[in-house]
C-alpha positions as CSV (number, residue, x, y, z in Angstrom):
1,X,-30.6,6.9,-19.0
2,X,-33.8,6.4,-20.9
3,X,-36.1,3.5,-21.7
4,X,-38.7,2.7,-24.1
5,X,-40.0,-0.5,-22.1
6,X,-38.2,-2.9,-24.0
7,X,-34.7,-1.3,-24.3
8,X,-32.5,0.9,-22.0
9,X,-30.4,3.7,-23.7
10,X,-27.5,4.3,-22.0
11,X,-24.8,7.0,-22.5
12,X,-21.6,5.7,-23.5
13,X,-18.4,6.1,-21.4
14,X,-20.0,8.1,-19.2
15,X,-19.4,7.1,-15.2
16,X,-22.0,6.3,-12.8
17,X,-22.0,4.5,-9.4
18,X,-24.0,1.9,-8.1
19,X,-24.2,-0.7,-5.0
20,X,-23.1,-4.0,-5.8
21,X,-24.0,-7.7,-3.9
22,X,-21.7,-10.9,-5.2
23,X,-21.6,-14.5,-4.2
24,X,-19.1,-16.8,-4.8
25,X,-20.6,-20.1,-3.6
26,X,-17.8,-22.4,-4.3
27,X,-16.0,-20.6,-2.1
28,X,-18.3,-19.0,0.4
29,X,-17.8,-15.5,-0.2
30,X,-20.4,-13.0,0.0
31,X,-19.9,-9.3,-0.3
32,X,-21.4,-6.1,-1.1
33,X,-20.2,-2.6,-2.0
34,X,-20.0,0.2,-4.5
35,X,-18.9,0.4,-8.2
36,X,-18.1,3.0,-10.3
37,X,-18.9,1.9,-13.6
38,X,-18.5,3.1,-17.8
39,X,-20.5,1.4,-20.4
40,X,-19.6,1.6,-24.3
41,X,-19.4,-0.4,-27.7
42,X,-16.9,-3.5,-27.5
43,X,-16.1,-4.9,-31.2
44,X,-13.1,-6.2,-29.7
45,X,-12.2,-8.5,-26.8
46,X,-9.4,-10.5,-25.7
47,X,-12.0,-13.0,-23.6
48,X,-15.1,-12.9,-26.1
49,X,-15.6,-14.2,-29.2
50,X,-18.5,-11.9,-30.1
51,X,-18.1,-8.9,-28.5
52,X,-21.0,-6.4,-29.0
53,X,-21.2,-3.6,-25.9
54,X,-19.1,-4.1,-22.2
55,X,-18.7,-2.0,-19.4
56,X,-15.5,-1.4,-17.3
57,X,-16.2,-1.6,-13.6
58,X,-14.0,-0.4,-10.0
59,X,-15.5,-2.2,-7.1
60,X,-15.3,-1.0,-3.8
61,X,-15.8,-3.9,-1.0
62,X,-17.8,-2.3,1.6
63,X,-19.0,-5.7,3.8
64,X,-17.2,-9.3,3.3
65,X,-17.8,-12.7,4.9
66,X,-15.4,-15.4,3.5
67,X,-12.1,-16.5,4.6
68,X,-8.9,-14.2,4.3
69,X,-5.1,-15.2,4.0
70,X,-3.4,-15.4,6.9
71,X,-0.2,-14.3,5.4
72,X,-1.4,-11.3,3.1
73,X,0.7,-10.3,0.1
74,X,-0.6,-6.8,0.4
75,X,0.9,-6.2,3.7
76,X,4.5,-7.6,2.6
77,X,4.3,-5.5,-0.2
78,X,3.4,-2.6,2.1
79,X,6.0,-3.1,3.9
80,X,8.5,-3.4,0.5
81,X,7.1,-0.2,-0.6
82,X,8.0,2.0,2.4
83,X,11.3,0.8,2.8
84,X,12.2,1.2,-0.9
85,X,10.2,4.8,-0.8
86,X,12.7,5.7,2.6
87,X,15.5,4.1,1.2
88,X,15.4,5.4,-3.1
89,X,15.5,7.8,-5.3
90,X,12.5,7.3,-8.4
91,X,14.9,6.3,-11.4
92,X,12.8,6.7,-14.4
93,X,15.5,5.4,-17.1
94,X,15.3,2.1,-14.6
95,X,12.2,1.8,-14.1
96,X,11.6,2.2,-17.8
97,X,14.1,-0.1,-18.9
98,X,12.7,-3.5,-16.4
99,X,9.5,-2.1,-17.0
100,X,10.0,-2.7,-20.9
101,X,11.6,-5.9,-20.8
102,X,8.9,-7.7,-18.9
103,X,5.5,-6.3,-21.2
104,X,8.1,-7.4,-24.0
105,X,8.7,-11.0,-22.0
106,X,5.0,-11.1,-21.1
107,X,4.0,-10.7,-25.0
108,X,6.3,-13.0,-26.6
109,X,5.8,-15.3,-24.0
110,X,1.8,-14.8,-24.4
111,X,1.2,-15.2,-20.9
112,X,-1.7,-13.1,-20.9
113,X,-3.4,-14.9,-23.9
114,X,-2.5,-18.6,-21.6
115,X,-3.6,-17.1,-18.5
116,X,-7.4,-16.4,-20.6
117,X,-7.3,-19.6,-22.3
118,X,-6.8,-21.1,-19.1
119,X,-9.7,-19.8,-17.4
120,X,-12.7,-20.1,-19.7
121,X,-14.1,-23.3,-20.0
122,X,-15.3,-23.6,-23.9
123,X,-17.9,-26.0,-23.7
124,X,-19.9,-23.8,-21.0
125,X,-19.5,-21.0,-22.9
126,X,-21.5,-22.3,-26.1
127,X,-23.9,-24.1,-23.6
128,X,-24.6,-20.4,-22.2
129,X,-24.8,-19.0,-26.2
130,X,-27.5,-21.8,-26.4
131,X,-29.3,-21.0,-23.4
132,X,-29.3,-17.2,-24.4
133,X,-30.4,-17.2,-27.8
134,X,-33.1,-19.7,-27.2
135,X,-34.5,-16.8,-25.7
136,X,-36.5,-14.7,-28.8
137,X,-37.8,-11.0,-28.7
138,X,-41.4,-11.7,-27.8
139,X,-39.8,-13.2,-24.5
140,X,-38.5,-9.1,-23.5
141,X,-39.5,-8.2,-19.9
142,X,-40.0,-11.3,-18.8
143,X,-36.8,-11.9,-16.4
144,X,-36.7,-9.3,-13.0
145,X,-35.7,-9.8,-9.5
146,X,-39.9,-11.2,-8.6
147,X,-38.7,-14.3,-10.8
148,X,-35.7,-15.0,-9.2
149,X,-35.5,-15.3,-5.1
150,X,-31.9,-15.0,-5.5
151,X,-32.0,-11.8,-7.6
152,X,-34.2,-10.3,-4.9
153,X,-32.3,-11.1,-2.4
154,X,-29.3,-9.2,-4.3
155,X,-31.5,-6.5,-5.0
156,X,-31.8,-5.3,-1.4
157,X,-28.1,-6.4,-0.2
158,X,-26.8,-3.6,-3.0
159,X,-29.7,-1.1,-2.0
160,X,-28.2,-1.3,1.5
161,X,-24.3,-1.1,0.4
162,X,-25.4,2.4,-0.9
163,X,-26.7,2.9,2.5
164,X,-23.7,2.5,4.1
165,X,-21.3,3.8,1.5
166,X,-23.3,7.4,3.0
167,X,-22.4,7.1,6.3
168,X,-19.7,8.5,7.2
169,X,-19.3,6.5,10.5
170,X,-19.0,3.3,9.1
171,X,-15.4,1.5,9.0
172,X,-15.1,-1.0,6.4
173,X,-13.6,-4.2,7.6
174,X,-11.5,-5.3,4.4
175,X,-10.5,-2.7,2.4
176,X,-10.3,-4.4,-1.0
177,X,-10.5,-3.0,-4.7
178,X,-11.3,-4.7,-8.0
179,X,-11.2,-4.1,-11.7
180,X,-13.8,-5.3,-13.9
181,X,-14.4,-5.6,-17.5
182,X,-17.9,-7.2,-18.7
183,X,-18.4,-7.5,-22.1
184,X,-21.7,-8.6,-23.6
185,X,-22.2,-10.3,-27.0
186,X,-24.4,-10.0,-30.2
187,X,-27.8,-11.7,-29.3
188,X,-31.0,-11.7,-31.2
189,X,-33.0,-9.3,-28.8
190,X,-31.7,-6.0,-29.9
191,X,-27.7,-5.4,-28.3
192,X,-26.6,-2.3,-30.0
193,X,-25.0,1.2,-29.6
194,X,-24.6,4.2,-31.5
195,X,-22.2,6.9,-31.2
196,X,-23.8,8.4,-28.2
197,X,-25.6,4.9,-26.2
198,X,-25.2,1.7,-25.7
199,X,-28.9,0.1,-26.5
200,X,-29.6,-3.6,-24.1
201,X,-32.7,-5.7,-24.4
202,X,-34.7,-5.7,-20.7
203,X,-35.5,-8.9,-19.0
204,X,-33.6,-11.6,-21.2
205,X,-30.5,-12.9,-20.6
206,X,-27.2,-12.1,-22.6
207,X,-24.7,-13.8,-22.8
208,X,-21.6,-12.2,-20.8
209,X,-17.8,-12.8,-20.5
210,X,-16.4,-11.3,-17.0
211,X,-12.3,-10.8,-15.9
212,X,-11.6,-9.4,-12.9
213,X,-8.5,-8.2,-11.2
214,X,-7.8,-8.1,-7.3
215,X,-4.3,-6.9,-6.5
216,X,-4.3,-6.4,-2.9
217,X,-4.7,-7.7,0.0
218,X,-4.6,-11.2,-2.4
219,X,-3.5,-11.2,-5.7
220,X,-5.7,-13.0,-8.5
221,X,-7.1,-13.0,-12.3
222,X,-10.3,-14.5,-12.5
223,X,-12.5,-15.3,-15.5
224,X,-16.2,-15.7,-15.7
225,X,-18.9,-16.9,-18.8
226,X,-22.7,-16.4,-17.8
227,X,-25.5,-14.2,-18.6
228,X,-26.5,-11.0,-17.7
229,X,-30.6,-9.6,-17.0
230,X,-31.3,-5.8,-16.9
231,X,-34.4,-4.2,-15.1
232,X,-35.0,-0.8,-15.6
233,X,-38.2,1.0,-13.1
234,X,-39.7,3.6,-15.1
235,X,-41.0,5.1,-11.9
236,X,-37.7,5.3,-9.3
237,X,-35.2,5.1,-12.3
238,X,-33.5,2.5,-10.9
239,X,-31.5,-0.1,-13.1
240,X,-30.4,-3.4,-12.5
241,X,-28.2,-5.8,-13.7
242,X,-28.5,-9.6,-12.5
243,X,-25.6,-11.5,-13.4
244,X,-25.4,-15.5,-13.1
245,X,-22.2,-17.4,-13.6
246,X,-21.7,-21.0,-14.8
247,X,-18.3,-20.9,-15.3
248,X,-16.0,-19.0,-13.0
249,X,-11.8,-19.2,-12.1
250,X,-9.6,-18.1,-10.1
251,X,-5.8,-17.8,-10.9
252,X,-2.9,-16.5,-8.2
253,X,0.4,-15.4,-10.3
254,X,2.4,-15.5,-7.3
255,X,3.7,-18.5,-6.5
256,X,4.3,-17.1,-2.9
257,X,0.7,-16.2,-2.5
258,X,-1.3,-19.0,-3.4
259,X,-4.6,-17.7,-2.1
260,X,-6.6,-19.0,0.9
261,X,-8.2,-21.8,-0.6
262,X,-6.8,-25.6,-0.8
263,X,-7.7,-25.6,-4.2
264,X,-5.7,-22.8,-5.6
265,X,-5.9,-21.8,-8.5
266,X,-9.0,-23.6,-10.0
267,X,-11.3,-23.3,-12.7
268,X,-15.4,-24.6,-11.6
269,X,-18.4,-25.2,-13.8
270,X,-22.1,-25.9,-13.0
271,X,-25.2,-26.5,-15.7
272,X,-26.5,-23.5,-17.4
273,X,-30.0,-25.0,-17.3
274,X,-31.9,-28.4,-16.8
275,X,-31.9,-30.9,-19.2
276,X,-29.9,-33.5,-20.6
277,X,-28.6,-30.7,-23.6
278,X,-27.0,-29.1,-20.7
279,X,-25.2,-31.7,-18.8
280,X,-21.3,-31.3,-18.4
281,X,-18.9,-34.0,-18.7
282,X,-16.3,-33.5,-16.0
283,X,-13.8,-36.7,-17.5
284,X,-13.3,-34.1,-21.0
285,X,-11.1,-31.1,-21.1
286,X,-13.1,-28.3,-22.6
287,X,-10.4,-25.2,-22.2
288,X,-8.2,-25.5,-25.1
289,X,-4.3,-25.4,-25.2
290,X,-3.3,-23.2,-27.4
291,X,-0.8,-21.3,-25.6
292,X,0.2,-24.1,-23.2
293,X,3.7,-24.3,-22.5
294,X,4.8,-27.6,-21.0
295,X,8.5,-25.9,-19.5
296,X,8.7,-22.9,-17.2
297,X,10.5,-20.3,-18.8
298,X,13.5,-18.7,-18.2
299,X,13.8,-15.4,-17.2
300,X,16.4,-14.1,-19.3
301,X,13.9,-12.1,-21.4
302,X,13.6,-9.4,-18.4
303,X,15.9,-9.4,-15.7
304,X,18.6,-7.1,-15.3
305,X,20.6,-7.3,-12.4
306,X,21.8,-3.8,-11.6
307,X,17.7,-3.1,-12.4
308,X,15.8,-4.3,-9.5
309,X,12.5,-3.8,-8.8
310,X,11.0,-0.6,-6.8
311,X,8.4,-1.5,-5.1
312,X,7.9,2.4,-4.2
313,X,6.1,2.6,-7.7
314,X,2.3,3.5,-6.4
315,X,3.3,5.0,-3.3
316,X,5.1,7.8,-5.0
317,X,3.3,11.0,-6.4
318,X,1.7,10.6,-9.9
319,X,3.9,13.9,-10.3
320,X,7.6,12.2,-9.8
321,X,6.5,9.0,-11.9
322,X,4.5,9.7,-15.0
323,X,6.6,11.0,-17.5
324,X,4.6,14.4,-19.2
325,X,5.8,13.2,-23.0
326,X,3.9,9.8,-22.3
327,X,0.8,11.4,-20.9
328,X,0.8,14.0,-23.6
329,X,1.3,11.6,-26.3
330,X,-0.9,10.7,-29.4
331,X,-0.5,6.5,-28.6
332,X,-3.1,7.0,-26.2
333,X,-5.6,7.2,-30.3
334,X,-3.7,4.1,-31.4
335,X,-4.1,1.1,-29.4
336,X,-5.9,-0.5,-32.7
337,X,-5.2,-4.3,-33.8
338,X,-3.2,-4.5,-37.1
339,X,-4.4,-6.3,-39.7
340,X,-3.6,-10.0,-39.5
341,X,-3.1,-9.8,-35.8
342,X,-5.1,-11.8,-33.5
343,X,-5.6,-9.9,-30.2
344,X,-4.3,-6.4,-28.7
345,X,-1.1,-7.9,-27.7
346,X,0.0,-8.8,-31.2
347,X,0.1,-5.5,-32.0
348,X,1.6,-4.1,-28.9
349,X,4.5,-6.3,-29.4
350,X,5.3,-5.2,-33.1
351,X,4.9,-1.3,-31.6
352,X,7.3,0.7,-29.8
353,X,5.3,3.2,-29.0
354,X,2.7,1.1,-27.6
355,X,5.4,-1.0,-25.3
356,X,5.9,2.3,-24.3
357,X,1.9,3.5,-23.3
358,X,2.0,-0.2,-21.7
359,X,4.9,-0.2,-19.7
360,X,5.1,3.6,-18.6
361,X,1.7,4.9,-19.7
362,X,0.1,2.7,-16.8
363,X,2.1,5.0,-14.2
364,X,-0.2,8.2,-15.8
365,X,-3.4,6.1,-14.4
366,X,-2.5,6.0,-10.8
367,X,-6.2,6.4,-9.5
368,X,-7.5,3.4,-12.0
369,X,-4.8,1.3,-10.9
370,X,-4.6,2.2,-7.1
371,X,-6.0,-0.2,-4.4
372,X,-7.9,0.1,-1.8
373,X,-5.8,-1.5,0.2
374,X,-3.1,1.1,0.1
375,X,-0.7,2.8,-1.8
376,X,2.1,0.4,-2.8
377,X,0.3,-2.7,-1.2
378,X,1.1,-4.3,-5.3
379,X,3.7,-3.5,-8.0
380,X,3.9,-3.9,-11.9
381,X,3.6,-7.6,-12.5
382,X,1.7,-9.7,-14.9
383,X,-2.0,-8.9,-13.4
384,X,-1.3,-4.9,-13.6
385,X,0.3,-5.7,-17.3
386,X,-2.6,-7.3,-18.3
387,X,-5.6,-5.5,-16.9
388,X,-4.0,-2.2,-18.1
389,X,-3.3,-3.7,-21.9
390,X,-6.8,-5.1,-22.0
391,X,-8.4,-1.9,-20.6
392,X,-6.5,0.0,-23.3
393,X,-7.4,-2.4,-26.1
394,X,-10.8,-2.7,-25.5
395,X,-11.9,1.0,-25.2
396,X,-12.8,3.2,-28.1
397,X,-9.0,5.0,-28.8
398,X,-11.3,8.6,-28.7
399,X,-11.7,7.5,-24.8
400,X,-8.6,5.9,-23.6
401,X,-6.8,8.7,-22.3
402,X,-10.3,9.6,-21.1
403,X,-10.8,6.9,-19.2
404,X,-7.4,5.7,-18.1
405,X,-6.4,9.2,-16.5
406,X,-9.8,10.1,-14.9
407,X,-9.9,11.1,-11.5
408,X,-13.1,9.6,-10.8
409,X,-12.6,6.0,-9.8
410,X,-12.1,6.2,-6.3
411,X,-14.4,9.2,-5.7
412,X,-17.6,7.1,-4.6
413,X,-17.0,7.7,-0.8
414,X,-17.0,11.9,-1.4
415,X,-20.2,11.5,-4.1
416,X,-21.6,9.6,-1.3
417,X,-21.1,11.4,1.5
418,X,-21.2,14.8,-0.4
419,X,-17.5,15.5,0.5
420,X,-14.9,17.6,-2.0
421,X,-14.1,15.1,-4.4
422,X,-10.5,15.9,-4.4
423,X,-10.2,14.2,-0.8
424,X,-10.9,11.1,-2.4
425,X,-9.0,11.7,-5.8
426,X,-5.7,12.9,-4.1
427,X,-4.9,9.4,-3.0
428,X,-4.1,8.3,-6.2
429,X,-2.8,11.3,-7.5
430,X,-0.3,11.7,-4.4
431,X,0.5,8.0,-3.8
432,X,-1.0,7.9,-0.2
């Protein structure tokens, strides 16, 4: 990482860790942790309109203090996974077979483009754009953590989660994993890349678009439009990155697991800024409905009844489930939009082979797609179908395979603690 005072340089999809602190205020949840983060160019997104650079993100929650479920989906599905792991053989052909049917369901259907369209509030989005690019280039450097009480506050909450992710003593109380994507857009302060960095403007605010997976102990998508601040100290080499959200939701896929909260699934808003330009008015809809569907649908496009589900899938060895012609094959370069298509999942429903990297190449990427929480704690379902497409789409086709197969995810507690990496990367790989 380099800086020239008013830009950082930053090497693209190469992986670094670094201690995060969050707050969700709407629901009192505070947490800190570690993240093992990959930065690159973005021209495409399924959440922003204006994609310019993003960066794909594995939390780690270290400390927590907000209310759990009392009847955890993680632990049923625990529970699912070693009885069908005792009581099955892995059927590939199977697996393949249900595991086709639903991406195809899931495309036609566009339930991944609803569930986005449901969680971004429009209005707030091009309220944040305003805010941003209000902002010119003579106002670089001006934004870092001694304007903002709240960013220093953040500042030392993530300084001490890398504390604590080196001691080897300390037992974490909720064992939760996320996957990020943050993707930042064209502003007029200097957002670029080259072949080799990613190039962000220091102390102004860009405008960002944030979805984030949890899949065990709950089970959620959310969505997030704000604006991002980075900080880079010449003299520690420290950088930081201040996020603030206006617009954030939460959505829980599973019927049966609703989430802890009255509410639900929700979407919240709050002014960008002061001033009457910024006011929201809560009496108008500001999402649009696109992709609203008044009528459940059936499920005739995926059952099968002799096909049932194994819930064994991540707490079996990446050896026994990820089929070598799939890991060894060229799709991995051709996750591309088509021309005339609108997002990633047009053109992985007009593709064979890329039903195929969806449905059966997300079983090669056992590490990026573990959690925390354990081995088989979730399954293949609608959040793992959409978090994997979207990673897939959204990463320059040269790096897919690089990314998507790495073993490096989940190593933060051995780079931490300076143990053999392959302690940490074996759980993954060997479905524990």
């Amino acid at each position: 990482i380099s800086s020239n005072g008013t830009h950082i340089m930053i090497p693209i999809f190469e992986y670094f860790h670094s201690g995060y602190s969050k707050s969700y205020h709407q629901y009192n949840e505070h947490e800190t942790g570690i993240s093992t983060l990959v930065m690159g160019d973005n021209e495409y997104s399924l959440v922003s309109d204006y994609p310019k650079t993003s960066f794909v993100e594995k939390y780690h929650t270290l400390t927590y203090s907000g209310k759990k479920e009392t009847t955890s989906r993680g632990d049923d599905f625990l529970d699912l996974s070693a009885k069908h792991k005792n009581d099955k053989d892995w059927n590939m052909n199977k697996w393949k077979i249900r595991a086709l049917k639903q991406v195809i369901a899931y495309t036609r259907r566009k339930s991944i483009e609803a569930q986005v369209e449901g969680g971004i509030d429009r209005s707030v989005s091009w309220q944040i754009r305003r805010f941003v690019n209000s902002h010119k280039t003579e106002d670089t450097g001006k934004l870092n953590p001694s304007t903002s009480s709240a960013w220093a506050s953040h500042t030392k909450k993530a300084k001490k989660a890398i504390e604590i992710a080196k001691d080897p003593n300390f037992k974490r109380e909720l064992m939760k994993s996320e996957q990020h994507c943050k993707h930042l857009e064209d502003n007029p302060t200097g957002l670029d890349y080259t072949d080799t960095h990613v190039i962000i403007p220091l102390g102004v605010p860009i405008t960002q678009f944030t979805g984030e997976i949890v899949n065990a102990p709950t089970h959620y998508l959310g969505l997030g439009v704000g604006y991002t601040t980075f900080m880079f100290d010449e003299t520690s080499k420290v950088l930081q990155m201040y996020y603030q959200v206006h617009a954030i939701s939460r959505q829980y896929p599973d019927v049966k697991y609703p989430g802890p909260y009255e509410t639900g699934t929700a979407l919240y808003v709050s002014p960008v800024a002061e001033g009457s330009d910024y006011d929201i008015d809560m009496s108008k809809e500001s999402r649009s409905n696109i992709y609203l569907e008044p009528t459940q649908p059936s499920d005739e496009l995926f059952v099968t009844p002799w096909s049932n589900a194994d819930f064994a899938l991540w707490n079996r060895p990446q050896s026994e489930i990820c089929d070598p012609e799939i890991e060894n094959g060229d799709w991995w370069e051709n996750v591309d939009l088509s021309p005339g298509d609108e997002n990633i999942w047009d053109s992985i429903g007009k593709s064979v082979q890329l039903l195929n990297g969806i449905a059966v190449g997300m079983l090669c990427a056992p590490i990026w797609m573990r959690a925390d929480y354990g081995a088989g704690s979730h399954r293949f379902d609608l959040n793992e179908i959409g978090v994997w497409g979207h990673f897939l789409g959204e990463v320059r086709d040269e790096y897919t395979k690089l990314l998507g197969a790495a073993n490096y995810w989940d190593n933060w507690e051995c780079f931490y603690q300076n143990k053999d990496s392959s302690i940490c990367e074996d759980r993954g790989l060997l479905g524990i």
